[in-house]
C-alpha positions in Angstrom: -31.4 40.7 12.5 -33.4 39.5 9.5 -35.5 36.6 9.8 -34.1 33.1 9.5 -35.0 31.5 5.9 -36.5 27.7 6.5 -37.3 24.7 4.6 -39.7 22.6 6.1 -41.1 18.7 6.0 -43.6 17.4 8.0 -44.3 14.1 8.3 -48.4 13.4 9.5 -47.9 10.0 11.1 -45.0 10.8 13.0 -46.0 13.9 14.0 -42.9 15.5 13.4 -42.2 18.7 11.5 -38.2 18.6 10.2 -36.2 22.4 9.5 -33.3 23.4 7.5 -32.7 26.7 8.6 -30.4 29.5 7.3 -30.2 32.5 9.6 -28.3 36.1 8.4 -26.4 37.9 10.7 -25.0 41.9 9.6 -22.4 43.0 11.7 -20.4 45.8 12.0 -17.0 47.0 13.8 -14.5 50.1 13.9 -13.0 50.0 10.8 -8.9 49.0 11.9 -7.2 48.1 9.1 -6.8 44.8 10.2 -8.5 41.7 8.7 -10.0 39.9 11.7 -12.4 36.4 12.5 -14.4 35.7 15.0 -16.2 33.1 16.3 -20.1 34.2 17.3 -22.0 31.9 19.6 -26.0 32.2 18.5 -29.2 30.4 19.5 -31.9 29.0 17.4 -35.2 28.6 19.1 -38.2 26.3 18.5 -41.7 28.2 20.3 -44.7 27.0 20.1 -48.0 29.8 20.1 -45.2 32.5 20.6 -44.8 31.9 24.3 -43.1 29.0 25.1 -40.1 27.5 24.2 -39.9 24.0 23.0 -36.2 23.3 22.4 -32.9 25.7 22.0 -29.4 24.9 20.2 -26.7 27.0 21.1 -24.4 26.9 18.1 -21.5 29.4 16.8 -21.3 30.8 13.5 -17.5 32.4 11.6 -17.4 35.9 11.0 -14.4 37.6 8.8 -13.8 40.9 8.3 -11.8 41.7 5.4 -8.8 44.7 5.8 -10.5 47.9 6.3 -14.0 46.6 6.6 -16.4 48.0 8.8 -19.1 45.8 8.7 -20.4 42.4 7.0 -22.9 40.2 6.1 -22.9 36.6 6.8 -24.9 33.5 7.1 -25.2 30.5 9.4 -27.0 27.1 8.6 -28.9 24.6 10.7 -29.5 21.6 8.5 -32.2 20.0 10.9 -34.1 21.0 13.3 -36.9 18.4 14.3 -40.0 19.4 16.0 -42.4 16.8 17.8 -45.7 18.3 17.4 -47.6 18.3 20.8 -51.3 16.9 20.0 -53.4 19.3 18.3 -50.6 21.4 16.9 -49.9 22.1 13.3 -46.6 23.3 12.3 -47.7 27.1 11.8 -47.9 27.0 15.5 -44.3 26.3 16.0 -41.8 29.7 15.1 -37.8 29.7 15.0 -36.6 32.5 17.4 -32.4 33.6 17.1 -30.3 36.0 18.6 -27.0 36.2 20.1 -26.1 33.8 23.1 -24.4 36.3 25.8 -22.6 35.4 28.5 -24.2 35.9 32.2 -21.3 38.5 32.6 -22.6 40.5 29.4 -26.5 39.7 30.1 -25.1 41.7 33.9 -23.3 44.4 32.5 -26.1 44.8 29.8 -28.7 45.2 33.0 -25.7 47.5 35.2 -25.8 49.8 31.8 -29.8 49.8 31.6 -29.8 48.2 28.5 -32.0 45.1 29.3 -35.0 45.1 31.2 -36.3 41.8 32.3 
């Protein structure tokens, strides 16, 4: 998944850094014939010095496939995200992380399968 694309403000007295964020998702299917949507639940993260996580919205972006289409391009956008900077911190030490929010039945079939270590 590409990285997400983000405008940023920051305000110096409130110590606050504010994000529009637009992140791009490709995906991809068997090709059916069949137009289909679907409804794909993501997260955007806030990290701060690439190890912790400061805050995390679970939100859910529209995917259509047109007939016959295999795969597709699309985009989601966050209008805000607000940071509170912790003292000390700039906003280049604060990163968006995003990936697809599984269920814990997936995240346990993805781990029976081998395909997530912890």
């Amino acid at each position: 998944m590409p990285a997400p694309l983000a405008i940023c403000s920051f305000d110096k007295n409130e110590g606050t850094a504010d994000s529009s964020v637009t992140v791009t998702f490709h995906a991809t299917r068997t090709p059916t014939g069949e137009a289909a949507e679907y409804s794909v639940p993501y997260y955007l993260a806030v990290t701060r010095d690439s190890t912790t996580i400061v805050s995390k919205q679970i939100l859910t972006a529209a995917v259509t496939f047109q007939p016959g289409e295999a795969s597709t391009t699309f985009t989601a956008d966050v209008p805000s995200t607000e940071v509170r900077l912790d003292n000390g911190k700039k906003p280049y030490d604060y990163a968006f992380l995003t990936g697809l929010q599984m269920t814990q039945a997936q995240l346990d079939y993805n781990k029976k399968m081998g395909r997530f270590t912890p």
